[in-house]
DSSP file (Angstrom, degrees, kcal/mol; ACC not computed):
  #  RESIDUE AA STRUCTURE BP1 BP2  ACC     N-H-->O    O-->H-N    N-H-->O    O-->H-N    TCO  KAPPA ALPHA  PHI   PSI    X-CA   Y-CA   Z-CA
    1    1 A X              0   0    0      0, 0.0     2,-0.4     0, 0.0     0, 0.0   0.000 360.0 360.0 360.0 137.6  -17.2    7.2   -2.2
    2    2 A X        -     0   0    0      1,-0.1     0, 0.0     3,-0.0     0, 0.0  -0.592 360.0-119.4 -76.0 120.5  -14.3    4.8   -0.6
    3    3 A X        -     0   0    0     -2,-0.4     2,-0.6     1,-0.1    -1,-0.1  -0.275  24.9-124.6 -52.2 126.7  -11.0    4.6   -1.9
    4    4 A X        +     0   0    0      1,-0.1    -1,-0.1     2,-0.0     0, 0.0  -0.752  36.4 172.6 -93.8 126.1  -10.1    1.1   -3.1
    5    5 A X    >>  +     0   0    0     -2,-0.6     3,-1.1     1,-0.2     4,-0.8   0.027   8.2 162.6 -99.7  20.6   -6.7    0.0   -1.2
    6    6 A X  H 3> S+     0   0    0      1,-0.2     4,-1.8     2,-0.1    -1,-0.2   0.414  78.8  49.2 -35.2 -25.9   -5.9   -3.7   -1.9
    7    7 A X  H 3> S+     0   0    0     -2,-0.2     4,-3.0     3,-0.2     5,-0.3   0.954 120.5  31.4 -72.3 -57.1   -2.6   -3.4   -0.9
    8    8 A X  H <> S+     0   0    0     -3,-1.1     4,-3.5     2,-0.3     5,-0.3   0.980 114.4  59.9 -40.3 -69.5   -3.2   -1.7    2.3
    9    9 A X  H >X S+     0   0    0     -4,-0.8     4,-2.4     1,-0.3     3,-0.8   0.890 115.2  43.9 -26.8 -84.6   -6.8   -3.6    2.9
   10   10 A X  H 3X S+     0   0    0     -4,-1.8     4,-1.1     1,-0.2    -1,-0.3   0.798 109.5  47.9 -46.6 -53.3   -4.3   -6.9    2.7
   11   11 A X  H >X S+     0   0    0     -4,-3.0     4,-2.4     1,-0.2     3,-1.5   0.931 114.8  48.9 -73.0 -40.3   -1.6   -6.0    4.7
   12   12 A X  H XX S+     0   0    0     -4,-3.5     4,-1.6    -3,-0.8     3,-0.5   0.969 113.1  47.7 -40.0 -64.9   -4.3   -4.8    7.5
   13   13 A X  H 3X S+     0   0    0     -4,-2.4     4,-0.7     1,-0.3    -1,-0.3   0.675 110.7  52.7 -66.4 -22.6   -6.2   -8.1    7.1
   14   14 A X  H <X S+     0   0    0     -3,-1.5     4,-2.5    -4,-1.1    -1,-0.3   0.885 112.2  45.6 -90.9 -31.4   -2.6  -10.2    7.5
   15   15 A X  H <X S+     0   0    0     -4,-2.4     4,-0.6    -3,-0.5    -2,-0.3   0.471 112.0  47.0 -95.3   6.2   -1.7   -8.3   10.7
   16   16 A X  H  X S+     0   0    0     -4,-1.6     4,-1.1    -5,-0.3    -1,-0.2   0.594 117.9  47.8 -74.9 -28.4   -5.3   -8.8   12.2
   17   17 A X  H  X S+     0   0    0     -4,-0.7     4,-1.6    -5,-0.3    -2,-0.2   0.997 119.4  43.0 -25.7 -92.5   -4.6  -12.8   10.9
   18   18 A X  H  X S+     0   0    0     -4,-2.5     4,-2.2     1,-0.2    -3,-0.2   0.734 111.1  44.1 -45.2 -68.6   -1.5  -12.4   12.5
   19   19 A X  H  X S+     0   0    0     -4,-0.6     4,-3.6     1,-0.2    -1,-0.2   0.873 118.0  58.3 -79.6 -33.4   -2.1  -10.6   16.1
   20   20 A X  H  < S+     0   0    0     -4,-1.1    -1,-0.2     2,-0.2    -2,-0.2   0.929 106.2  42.2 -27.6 -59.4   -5.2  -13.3   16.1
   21   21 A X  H >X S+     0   0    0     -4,-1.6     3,-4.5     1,-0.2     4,-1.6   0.986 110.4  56.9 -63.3 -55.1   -3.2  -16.0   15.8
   22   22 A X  H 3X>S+     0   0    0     -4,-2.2     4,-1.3     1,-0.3     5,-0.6   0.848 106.6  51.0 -36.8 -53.1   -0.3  -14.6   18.5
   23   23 A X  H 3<5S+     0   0    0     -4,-3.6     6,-0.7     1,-0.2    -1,-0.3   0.328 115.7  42.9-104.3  36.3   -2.9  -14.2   21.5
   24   24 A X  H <>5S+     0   0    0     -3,-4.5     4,-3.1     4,-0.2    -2,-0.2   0.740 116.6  45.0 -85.7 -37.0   -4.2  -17.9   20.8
   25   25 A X  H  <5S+     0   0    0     -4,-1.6    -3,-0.1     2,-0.2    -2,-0.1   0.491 128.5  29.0 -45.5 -41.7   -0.9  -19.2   20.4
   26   26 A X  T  <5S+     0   0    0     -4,-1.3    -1,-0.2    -5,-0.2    -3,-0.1   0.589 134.4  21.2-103.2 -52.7    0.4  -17.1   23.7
   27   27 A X  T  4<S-     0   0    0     -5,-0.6    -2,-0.2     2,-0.2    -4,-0.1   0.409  92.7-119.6-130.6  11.2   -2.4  -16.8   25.8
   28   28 A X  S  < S+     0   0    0     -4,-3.1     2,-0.3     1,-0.2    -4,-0.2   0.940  72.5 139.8  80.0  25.3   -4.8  -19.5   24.8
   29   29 A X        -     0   0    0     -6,-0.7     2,-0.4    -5,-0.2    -1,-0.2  -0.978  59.4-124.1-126.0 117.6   -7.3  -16.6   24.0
   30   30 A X        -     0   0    0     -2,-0.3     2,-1.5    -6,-0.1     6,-0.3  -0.650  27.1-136.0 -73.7 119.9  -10.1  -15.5   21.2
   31   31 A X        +     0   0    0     -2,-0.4     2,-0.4    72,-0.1    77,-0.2  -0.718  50.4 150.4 -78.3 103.1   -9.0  -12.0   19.8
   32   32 A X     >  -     0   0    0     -2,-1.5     4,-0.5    75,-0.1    70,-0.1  -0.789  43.8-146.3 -87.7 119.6  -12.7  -10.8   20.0
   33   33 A X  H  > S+     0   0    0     -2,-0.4     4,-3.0     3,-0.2     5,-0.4   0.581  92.4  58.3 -42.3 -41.4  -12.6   -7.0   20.6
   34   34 A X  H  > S+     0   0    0      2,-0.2     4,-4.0     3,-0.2     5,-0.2   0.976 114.5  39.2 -71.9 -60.5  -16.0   -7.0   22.9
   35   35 A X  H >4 S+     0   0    0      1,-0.3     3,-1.4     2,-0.2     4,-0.4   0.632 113.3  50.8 -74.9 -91.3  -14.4   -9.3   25.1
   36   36 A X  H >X S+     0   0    0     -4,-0.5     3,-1.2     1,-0.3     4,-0.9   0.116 117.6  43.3  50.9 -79.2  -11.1   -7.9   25.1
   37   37 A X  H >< S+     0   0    0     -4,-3.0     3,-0.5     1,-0.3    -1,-0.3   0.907 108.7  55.0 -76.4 -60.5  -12.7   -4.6   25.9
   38   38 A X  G X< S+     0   0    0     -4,-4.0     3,-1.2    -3,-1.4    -1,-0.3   0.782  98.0  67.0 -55.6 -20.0  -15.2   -5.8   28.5
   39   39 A X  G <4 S+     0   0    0     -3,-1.2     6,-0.7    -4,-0.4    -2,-0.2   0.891 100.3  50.9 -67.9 -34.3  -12.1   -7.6   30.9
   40   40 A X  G << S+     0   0    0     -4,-0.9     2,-0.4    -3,-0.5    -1,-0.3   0.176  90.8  86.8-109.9  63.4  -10.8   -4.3   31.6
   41   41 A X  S <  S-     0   0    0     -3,-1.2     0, 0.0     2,-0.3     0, 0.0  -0.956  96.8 -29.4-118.0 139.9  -14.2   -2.6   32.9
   42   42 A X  S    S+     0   0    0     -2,-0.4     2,-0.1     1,-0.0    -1,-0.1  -0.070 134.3  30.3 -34.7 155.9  -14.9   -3.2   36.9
   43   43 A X  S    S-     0   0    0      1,-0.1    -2,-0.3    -3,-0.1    -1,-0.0   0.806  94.4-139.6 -74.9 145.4  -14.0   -5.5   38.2
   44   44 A X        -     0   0    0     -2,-0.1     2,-0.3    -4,-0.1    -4,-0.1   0.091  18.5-119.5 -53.8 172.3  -11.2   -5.9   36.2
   45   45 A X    >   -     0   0    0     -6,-0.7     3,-2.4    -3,-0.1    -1,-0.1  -0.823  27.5-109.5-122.4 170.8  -10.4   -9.7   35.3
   46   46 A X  T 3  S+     0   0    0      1,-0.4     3,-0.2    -2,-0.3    -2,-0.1   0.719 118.6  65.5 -76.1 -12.7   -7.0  -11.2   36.5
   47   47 A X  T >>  +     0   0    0      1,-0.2     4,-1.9     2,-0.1     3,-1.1  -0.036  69.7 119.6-131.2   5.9   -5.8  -11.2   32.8
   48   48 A X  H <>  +     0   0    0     -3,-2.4     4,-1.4     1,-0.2    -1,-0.2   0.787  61.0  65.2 -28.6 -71.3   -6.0   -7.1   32.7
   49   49 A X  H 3> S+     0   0    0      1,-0.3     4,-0.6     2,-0.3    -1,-0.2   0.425 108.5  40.2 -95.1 -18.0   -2.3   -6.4   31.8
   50   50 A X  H <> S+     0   0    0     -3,-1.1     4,-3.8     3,-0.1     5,-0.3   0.774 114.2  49.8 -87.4 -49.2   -2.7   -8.2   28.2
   51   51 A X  H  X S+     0   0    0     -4,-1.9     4,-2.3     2,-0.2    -2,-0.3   0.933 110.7  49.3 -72.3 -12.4   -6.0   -7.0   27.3
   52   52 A X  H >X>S+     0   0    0     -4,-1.4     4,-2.0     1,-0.2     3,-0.7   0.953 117.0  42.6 -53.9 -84.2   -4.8   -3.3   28.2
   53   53 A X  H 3<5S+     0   0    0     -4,-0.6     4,-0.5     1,-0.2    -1,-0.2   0.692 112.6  55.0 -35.9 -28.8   -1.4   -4.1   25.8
   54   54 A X  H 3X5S+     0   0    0     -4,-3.8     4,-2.9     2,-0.2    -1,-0.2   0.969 117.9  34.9 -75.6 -57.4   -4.1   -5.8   23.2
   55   55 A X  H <X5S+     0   0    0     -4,-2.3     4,-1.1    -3,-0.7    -2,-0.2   0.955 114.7  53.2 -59.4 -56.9   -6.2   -2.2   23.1
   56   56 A X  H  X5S+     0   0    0     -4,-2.0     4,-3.7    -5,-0.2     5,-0.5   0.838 109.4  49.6 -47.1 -30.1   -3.3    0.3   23.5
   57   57 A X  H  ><S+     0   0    0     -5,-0.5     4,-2.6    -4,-0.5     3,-0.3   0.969 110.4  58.4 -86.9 -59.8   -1.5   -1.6   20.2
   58   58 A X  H  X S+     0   0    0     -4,-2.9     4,-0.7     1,-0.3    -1,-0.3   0.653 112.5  37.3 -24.7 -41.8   -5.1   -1.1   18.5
   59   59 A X  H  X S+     0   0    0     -4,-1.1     4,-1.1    -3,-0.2    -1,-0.3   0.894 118.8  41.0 -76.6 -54.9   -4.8    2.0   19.0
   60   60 A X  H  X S+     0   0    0     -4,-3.7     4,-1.8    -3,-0.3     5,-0.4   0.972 101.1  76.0 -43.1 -56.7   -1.0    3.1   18.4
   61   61 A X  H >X S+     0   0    0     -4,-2.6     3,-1.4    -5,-0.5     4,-1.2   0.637 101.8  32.4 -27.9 -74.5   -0.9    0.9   15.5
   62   62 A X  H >X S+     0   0    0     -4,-0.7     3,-2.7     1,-0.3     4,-1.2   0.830 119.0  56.9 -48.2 -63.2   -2.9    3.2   13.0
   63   63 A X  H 3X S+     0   0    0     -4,-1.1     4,-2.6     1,-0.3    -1,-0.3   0.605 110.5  42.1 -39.3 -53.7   -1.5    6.5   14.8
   64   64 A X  H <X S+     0   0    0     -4,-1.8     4,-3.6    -3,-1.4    -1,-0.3   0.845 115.2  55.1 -74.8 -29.1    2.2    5.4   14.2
   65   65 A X  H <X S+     0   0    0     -3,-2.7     4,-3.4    -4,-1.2     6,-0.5   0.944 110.3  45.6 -48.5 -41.7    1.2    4.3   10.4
   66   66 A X  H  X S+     0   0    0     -4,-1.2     4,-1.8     2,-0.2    -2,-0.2   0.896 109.2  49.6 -78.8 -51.1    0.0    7.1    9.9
   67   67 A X  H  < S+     0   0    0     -4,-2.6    -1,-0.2     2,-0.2    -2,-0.2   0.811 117.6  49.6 -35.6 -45.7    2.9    9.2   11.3
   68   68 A X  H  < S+     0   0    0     -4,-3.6    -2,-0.2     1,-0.1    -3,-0.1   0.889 119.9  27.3 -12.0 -84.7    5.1    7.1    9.3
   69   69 A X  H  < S-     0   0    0     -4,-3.4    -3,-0.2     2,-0.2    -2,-0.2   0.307  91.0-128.8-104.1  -5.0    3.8    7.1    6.4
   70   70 A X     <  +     0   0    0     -4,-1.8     2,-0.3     1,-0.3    -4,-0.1   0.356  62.4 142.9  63.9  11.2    1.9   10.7    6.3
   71   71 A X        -     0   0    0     -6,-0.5     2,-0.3    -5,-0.1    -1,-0.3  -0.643  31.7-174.8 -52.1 108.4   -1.2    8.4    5.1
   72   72 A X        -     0   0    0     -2,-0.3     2,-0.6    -3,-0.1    -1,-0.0  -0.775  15.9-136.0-113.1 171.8   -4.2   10.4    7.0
   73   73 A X        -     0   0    0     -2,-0.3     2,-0.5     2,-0.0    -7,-0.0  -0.930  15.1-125.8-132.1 148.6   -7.9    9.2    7.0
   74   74 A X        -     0   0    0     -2,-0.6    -2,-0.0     1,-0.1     0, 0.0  -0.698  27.1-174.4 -94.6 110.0  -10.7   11.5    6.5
   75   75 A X        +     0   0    0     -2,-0.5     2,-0.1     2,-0.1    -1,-0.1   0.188  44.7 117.6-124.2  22.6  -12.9   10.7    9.8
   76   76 A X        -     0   0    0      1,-0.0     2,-0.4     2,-0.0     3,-0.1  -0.447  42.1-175.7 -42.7 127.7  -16.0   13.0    8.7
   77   77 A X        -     0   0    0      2,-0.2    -2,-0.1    -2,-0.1    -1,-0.0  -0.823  24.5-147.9-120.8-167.4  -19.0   11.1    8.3
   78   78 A X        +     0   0    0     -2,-0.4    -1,-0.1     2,-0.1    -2,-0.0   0.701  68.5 109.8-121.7  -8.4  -22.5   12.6    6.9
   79   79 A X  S    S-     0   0    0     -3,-0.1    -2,-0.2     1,-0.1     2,-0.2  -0.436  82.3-109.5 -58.7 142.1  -24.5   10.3    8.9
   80   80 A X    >>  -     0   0    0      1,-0.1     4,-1.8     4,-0.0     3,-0.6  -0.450  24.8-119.1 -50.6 127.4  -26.3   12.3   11.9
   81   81 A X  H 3> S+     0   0    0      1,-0.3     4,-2.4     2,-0.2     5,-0.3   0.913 114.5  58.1 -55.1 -38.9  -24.8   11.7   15.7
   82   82 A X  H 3> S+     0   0    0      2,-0.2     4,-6.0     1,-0.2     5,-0.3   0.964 107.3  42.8 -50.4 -56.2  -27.9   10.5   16.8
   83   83 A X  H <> S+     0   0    0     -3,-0.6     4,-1.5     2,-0.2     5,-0.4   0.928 111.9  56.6 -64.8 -44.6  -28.0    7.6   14.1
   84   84 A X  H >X S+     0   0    0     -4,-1.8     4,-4.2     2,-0.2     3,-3.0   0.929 112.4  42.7 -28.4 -81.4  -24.1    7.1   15.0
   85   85 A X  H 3X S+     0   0    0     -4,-2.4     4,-3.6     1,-0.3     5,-0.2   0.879 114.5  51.2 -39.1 -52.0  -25.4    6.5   18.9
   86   86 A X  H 3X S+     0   0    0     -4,-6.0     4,-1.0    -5,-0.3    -1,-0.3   0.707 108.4  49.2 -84.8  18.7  -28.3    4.4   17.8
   87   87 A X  H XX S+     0   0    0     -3,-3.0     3,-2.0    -4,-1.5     4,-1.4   0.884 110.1  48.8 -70.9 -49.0  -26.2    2.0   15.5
   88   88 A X  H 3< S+     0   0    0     -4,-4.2     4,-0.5    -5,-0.4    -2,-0.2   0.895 111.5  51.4 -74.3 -21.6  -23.5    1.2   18.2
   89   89 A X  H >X S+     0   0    0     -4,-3.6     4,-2.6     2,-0.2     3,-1.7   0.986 117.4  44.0 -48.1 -45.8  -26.7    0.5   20.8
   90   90 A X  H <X S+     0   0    0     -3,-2.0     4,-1.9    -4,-1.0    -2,-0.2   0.901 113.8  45.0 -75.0 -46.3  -27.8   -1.8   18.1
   91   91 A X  H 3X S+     0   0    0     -4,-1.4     4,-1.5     2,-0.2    -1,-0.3   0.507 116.6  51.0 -54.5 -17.5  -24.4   -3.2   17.4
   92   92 A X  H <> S+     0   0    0     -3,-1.7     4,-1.3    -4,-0.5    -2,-0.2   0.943 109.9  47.1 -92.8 -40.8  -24.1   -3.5   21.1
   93   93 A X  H  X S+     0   0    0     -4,-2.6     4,-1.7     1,-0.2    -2,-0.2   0.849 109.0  52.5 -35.6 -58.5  -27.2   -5.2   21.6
   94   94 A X  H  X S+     0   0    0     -4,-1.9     4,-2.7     2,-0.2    -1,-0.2   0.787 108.0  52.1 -58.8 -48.8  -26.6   -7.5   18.9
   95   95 A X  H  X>S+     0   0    0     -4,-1.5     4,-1.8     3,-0.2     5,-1.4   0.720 103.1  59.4 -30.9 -42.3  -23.2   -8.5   20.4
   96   96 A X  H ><5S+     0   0    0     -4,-1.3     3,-2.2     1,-0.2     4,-0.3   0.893 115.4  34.7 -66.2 -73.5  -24.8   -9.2   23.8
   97   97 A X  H 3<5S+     0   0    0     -4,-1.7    -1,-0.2     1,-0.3    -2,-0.2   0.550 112.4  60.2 -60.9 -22.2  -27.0  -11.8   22.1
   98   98 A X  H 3<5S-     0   0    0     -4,-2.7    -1,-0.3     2,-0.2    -3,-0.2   0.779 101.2-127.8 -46.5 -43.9  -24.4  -13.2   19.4
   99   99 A X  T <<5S+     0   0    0     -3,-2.2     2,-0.2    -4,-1.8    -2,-0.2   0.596  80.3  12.6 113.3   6.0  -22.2  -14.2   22.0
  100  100 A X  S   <S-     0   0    0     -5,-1.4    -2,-0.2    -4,-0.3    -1,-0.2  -0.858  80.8-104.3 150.7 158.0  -19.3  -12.3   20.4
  101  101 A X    >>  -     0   0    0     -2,-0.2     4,-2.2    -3,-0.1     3,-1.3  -0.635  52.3 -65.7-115.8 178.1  -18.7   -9.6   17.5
  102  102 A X  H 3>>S+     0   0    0      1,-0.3     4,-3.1    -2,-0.2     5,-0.7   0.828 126.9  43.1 -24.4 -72.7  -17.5   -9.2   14.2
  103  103 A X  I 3>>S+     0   0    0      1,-0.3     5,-1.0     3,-0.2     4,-0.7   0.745 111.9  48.1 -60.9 -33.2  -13.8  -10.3   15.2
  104  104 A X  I <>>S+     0   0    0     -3,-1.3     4,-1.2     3,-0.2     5,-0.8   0.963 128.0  24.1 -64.0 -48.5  -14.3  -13.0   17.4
  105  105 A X  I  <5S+     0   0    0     -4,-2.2    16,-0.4     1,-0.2    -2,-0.2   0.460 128.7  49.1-102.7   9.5  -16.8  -14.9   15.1
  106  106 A X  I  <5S+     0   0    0     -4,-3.1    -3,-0.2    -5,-0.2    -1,-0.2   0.813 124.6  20.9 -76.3 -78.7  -15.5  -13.3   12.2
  107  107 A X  I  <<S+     0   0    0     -4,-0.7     4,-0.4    -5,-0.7    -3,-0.2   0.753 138.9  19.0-106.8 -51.9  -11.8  -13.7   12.4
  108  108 A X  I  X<S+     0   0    0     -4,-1.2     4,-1.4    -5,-1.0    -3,-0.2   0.830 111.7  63.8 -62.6 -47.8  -11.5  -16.7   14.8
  109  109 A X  T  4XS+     0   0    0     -5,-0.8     5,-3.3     2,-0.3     9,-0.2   0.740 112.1  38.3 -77.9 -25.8  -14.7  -18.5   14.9
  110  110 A X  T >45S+     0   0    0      2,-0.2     3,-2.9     3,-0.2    -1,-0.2   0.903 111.1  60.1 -95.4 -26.3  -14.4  -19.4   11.4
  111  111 A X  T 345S+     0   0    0     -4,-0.4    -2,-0.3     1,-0.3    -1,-0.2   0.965 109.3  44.1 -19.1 -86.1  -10.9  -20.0   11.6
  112  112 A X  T 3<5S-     0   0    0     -4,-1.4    -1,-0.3     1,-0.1    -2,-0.2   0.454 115.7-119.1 -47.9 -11.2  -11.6  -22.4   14.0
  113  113 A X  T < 5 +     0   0    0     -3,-2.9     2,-0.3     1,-0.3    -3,-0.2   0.740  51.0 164.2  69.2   9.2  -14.4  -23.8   12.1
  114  114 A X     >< -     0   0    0     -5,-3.3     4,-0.7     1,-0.1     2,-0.3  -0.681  34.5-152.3 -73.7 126.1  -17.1  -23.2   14.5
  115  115 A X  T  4 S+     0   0    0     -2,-0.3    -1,-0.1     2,-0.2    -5,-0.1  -0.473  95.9  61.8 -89.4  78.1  -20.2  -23.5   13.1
  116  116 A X  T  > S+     0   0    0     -2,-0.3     4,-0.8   -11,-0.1     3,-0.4   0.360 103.9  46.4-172.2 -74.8  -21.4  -21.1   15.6
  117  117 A X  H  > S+     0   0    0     -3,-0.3     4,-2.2     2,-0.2    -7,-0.2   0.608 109.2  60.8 -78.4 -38.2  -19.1  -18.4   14.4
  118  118 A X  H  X S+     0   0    0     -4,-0.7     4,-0.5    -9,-0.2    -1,-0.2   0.600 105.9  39.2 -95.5 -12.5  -20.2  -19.1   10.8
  119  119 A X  H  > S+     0   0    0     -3,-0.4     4,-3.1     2,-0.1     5,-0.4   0.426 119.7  50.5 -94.0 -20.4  -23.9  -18.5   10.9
  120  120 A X  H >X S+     0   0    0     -4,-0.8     4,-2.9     2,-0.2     3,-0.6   0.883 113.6  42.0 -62.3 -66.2  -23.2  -15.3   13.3
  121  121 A X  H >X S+     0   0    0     -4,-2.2     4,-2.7   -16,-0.4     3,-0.5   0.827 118.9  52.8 -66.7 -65.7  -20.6  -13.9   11.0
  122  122 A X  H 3X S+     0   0    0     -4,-0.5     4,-2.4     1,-0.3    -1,-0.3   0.706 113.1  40.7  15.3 -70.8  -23.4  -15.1    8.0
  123  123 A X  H <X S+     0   0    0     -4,-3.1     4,-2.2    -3,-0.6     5,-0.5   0.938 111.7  59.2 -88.4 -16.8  -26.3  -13.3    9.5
  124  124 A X  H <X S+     0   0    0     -4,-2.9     4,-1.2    -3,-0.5    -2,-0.2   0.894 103.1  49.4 -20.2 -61.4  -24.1  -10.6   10.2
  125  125 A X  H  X S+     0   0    0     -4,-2.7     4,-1.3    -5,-0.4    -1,-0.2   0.788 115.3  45.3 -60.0 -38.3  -23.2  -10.1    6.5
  126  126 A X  H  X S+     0   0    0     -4,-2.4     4,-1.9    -5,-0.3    -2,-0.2   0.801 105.0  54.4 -79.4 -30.5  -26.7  -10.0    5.6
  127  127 A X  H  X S+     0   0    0     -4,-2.2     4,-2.2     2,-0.2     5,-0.2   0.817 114.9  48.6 -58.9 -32.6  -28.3   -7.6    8.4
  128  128 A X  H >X S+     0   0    0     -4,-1.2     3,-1.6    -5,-0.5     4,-1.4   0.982 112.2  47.5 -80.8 -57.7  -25.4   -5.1    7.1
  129  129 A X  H 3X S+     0   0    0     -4,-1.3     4,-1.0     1,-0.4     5,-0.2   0.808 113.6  48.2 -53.8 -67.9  -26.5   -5.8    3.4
  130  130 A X  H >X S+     0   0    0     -4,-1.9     4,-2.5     2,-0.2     3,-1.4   0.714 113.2  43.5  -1.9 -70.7  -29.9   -5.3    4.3
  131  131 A X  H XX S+     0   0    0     -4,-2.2     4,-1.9    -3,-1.6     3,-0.6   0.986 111.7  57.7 -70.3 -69.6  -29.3   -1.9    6.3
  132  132 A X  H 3X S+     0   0    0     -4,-1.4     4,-1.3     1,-0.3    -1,-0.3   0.668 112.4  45.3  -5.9 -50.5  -27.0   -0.9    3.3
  133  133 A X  H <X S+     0   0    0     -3,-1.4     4,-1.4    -4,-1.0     5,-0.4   0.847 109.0  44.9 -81.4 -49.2  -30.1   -1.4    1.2
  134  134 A X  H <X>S+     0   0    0     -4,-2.5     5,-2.5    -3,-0.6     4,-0.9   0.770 114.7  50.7 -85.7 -11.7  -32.8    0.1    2.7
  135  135 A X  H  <5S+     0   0    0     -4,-1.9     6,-3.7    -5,-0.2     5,-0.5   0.902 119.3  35.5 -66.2 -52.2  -30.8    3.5    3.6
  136  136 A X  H  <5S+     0   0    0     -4,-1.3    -2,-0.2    -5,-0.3    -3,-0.1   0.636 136.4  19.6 -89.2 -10.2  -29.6    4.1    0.5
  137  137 A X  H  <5S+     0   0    0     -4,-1.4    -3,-0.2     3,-0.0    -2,-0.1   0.893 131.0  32.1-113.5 -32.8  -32.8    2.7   -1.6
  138  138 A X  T  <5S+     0   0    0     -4,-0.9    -3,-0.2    -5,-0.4    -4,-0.1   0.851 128.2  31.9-103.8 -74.4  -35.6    2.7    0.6
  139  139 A X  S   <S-     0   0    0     -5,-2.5    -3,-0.2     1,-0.1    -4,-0.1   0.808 110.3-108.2 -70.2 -27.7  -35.0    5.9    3.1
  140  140 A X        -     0   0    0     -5,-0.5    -4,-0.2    -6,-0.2    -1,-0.1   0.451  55.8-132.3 111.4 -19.5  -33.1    7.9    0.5
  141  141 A X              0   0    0     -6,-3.7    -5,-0.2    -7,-0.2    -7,-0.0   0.464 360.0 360.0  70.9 160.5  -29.8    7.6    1.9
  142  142 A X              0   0    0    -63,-0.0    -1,-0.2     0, 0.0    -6,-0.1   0.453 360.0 360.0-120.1 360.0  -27.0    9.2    2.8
């Protein structure tokens, strides 16, 4: 079972808000993770030296919270590695043909008011309810 954090949960969600807002504001840029990620794989894109700084903070951030604050997270799952691999193909897939992931159309696009961004993030929310459903109801679960 997941620990319920609201405080945490919110302060996460205001500094993903937040670091959103900073590289439109700054660079004229949607904080989408996928793309982010894909500019610095060959050939690099001219704009490297931010999305590197974007990923690294992603990464630090938790690490130094967590140093901080001696808050650790439990990174066990019971799901099988195989099912791991074939989500994130499925998740990757799903990206290619969305246009975008969770965080761009998620966290920006609706921000922006795109309706674009607001049936992705939509059927998003429902393919996960859906998966949710039939693992745990249908298959037996985990």
């Amino acid at each position: 079972m997941t620990e319920f954090t609201p405080v945490a949960s919110l302060l996460g969600g205001a500094l993903i808000g937040l670091s959103a807002v900073l590289l439109m504001a700054f660079h004229g840029r949607i904080a989408g993770m996928t793309g982010i990620l894909s500019g610095l794989l060959p050939p690099f894109s001219s704009d490297w030296a931010w999305r590197a700084a974007f990923i690294a903070g992603a990464i630090v951030a938790p690490l130094l919270v967590m140093a901080v604050s001696g808050f650790t997270v439990d990174y066990s799952s019971p799901v099988p590695m195989p099912w791991i691999i074939a989500s994130g193909l499925v998740v990757g897939v799903g990206v290619y043909f969305g246009s975008g992931c969770t965080s761009g159309h998620g966290v920006c696009g609706i921000a922006r008011l795109s309706p674009r961004s607001i049936v992705a993030t939509a059927v998003f929310l429902g393919v996960a309810m859906l998966t949710v459903f039939v693992i745990r109801h249908v298959l037996g679960g985990f």
